[in-house]
C-alpha positions, 0 to 999 in steps of 0.5 A: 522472785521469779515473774512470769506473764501470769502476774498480768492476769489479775483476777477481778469481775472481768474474763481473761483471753487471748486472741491471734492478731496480725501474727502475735498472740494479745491478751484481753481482759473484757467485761460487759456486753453491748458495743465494743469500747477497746481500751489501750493503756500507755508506758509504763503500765499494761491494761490494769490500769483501765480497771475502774473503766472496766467496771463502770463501763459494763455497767453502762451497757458496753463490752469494755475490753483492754488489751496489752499492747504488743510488748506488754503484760501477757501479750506477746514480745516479738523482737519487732513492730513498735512502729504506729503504723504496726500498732494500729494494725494490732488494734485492728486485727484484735477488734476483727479477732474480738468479732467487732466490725467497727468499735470506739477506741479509748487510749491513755498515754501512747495508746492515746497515741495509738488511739488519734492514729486510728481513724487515719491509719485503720479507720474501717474499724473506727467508730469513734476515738478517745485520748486521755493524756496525750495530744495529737502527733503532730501537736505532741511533736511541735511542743516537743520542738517549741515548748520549752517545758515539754522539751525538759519534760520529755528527757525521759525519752533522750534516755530511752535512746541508749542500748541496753541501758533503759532495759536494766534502769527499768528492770532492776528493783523496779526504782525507775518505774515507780519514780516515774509514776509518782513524778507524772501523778498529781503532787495533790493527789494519793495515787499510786500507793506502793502496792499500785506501784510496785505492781507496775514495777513488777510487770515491767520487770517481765521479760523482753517488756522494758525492751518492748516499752523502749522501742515504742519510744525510740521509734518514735524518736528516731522516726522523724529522721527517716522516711517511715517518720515522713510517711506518717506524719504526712498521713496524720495531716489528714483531718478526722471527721469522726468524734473525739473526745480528749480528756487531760489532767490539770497537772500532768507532768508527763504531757503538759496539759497546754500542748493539747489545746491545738488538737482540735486543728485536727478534727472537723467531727465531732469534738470535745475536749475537757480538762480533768482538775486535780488529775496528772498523767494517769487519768483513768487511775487518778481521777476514775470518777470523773474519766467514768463520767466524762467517757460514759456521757460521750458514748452516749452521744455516738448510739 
């Protein structure tokens, strides 16, 4: 079977776009109307995975729109920019694109990532952030460091580092994928069903994505070695005084849930920080009741 990109334009209540952003083309998929929320999904999924929040955050009032990241989905795949600091460039320029001056910005996975980059990198744009998954950068790479567990959680990431090899693991049969969702899910849960993950199987097997999916990583591997790694890491030393809201399911597999408590030496704003029961790495699909709840209550706080 043949795919191409129109295989991440899922139909739904929502609107398709595509908008011009620091010299590529992004995709959107947007709902609602009020204050902008941009939702970045994380590896190995596109913005799909944030249709529950789609819904329910329009109905709550706000412009909920998800984007595919550079590399991803319908997005363009240019054969560089998988830097955070590139990344949060593409996050600001949607918005601006989107016509927003300041918006919330939600992340799960390596769009959490993303998302505790923003009020440091780009914070003009950032009215508030959210990260569901993932810790700060500076605690993810200490655990990664000190944590025997995370250590042994983290081979994934020594295996992105070889050429061409990930590429084909991820794009043939699309075997790779779907293990990794179902190892990084709960164990007491039912998430992903087989379409669920054959879906994210199949956008993965896109061209050029399971390269794109790579580089993220192996920049942010290879990165702690050379001088833009050092830039970055001393610019996120600077503590964020805006809200945040950090959400992490009780047996994520893929980020464990006790490297997260630190991330609050990061923040003198505003900060919560819940433990979502039941729940593993994919927190927006796995438990959607309770990551509605917990993100539509702290929005309310920022109006």
């Amino acid at each position: 079977m043949s795919l191409d990109a129109s295989m991440a334009l899922v139909e739904g209540p929502w609107e398709h776009r595509f908008v011009a952003a620091n010299g590529a083309r992004f995709h959107v998929a947007e709902q609602g109307e009020g204050p902008v929320v941009l939702l970045l999904h994380g590896f190995p999924q596109f913005w799909w995975a944030w249709r529950h929040q789609l819904q329910a955050l329009a109905d709550a009032g706000y412009r909920a729109c998800a984007m595919d990241l550079r590399g991803y989905g319908a997005s363009d795949k240019p054969p560089r920019g998988y830097d955070t600091r590139t990344s949060a460039t593409d996050v600001a320029s949607v918005l601006r694109s989107l016509g927003a001056s300041r918006a919330v910005v939600v992340g799960h996975g390596w769009g959490g990532w993303i998302a505790w980059s923003m009020p440091t990198l780009q914070p003009t744009v950032t009215r508030a952030i959210a990260s569901l998954s993932m810790p700060h950068p500076l605690v993810f790479r200490r655990a990664s460091f000190v944590n025997p567990r995370q250590v042994r959680a983290n081979a994934y990431l020594g295996g992105l580092q070889r050429p061409f090899v990930p590429e084909r693991q991820m794009t043939v049969h699309g075997g790779y994928v779907q293990r990794l969702l179902r190892e990084w899910a709960s164990p007491e849960g039912i998430w992903p069903s087989p379409e669920e993950a054959r879906t994210y199987a199949d956008a993965m097997a896109l061209p050029f994505v399971a390269h794109s999916a790579a580089e993220y990583y192996r920049w942010v591997v290879r990165s702690q070695i050379r001088p833009d790694g050092w830039r970055f890491a001393a610019r996120m030393r600077t503590t964020i005084s805006l809200p945040v809201l950090q959400l992490h399911g009780e047996h994520d597999a893929a980020v464990l849930p006790d490297t997260s408590s630190d991330s609050a030496d990061f923040v003198t704003g505003p900060f919560e920080r819940h433990l979502v029961p039941g729940a593993g790495h994919f927190l927006p699909e796995e438990a959607p009741d309770a990551v509605n709840e917990h993100l539509i209550a702290w929005l309310a706080t920022l109006r």
